[in-house]
Structure formats: structure tokens, C-alpha cells
N, C-alpha and C positions, 0 to 999 in steps of 0.2 A: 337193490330194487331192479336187478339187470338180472332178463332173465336167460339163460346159457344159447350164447348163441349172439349175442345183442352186442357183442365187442368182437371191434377187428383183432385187440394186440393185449395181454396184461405186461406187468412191469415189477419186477419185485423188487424192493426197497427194505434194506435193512435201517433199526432202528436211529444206528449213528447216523447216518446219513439223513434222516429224514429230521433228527431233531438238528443237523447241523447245519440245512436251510433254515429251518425254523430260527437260527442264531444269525446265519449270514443276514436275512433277511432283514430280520431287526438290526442289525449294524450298518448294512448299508441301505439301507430304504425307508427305516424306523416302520416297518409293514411287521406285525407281531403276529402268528399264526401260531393255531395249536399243532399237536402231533403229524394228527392224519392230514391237513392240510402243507405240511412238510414233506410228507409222502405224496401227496400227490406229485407235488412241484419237484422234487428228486425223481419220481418218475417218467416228468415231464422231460426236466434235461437229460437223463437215461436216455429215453426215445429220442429225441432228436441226435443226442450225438449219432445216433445210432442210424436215424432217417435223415440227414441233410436238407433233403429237400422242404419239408414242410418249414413253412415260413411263420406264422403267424398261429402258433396253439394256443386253444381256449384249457384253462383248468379253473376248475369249480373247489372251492374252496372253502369248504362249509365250518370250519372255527375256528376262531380266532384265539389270539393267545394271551387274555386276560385272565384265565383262571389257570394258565401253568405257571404262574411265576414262583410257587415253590416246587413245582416241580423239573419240566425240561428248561426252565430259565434259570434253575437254581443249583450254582458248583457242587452244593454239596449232596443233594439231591443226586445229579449223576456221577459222583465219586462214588456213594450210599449203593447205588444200582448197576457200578461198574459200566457206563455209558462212557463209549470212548467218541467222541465225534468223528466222523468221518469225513474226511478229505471229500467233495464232488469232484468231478470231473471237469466240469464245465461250470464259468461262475453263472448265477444267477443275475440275470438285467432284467430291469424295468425300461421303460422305454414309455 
């Protein structure tokens, strides 16, 4: 809905990594998120390790993770699609 021009920065997020918030998340928060709301938040920590300074990021997070549970919540599912999880770099906190 953005039209070019309307963002300071993009972020590129591969799949392990965005489904492997999607897992952190739900183990330490019990906060269940779909895919691209996994990508957001890997995005998120991305940019920041990367900017310091910003203190307090807003991310918008539009699904949640009730309808992956045969999918990215499911072993075999990403054994099936060769989905390796990806280590973040920085853990995820709530706060």
C-alpha cells in the first residue's frame, strides 16, 4: 500500500529466519504469529542491531498464527519444505 518513495529503509528477511521468530516467539511469550508477521519482527531486530539508537520500534503485525499450525508450527511440514530455522542475531523481548 506504500507508494515508492514512502520508506526511509527496506530489510530483507529470509524464510528461516522469519519462521524462526514466529517459533521463538511462541516459546518465550506464548505470542503466535503468522509468516510475514515473523518477517516483520526479523526485520525489526535486523534494523536495530544495525541502528542502536532507535529505542522504542513500532511493528505492525497483521496475522497471527492460528492457521499455520500445519504449516510453519509443524516439524514435518518444514522437514517436507526443507525449512532450516535460522539462528537471529539478537533475541526477541517483549517488554
Amino acid at each position: 500500500f506504500l507508494t515508492p518513495g514512502a520508506w526511509d529503509d527496506t530489510v530483507l528477511v529470509e524464510d528461516g529466519a522469519a519462521i524462526a521468530v514466529c517459533h521463538q516467539l511462541r516459546q518465550s511469550a506464548g505470542v503466535s504469529l503468522g509468516g510475514s508477521s515473523g518477517a516483520v519482527i526479523a526485520a525489526c531486530v535486523q534494523y536495530m542491531d544495525a541502528h542502536p539508537q532507535i529505542a522504542a520500534p513500532i511493528c505492525i503485525c497483521a496475522d497471527g498464527g492460528a492457521p499455520y499450525g500445519h504449516t510453519i508450527y509443524a516439524d514435518d511440514w518444514l522437514r517436507a519444505k526443507s525449512v532450516e530455522l535460522a539462528r537471529i542475531q539478537s533475541p526477541v523481548v517483549f517488554r
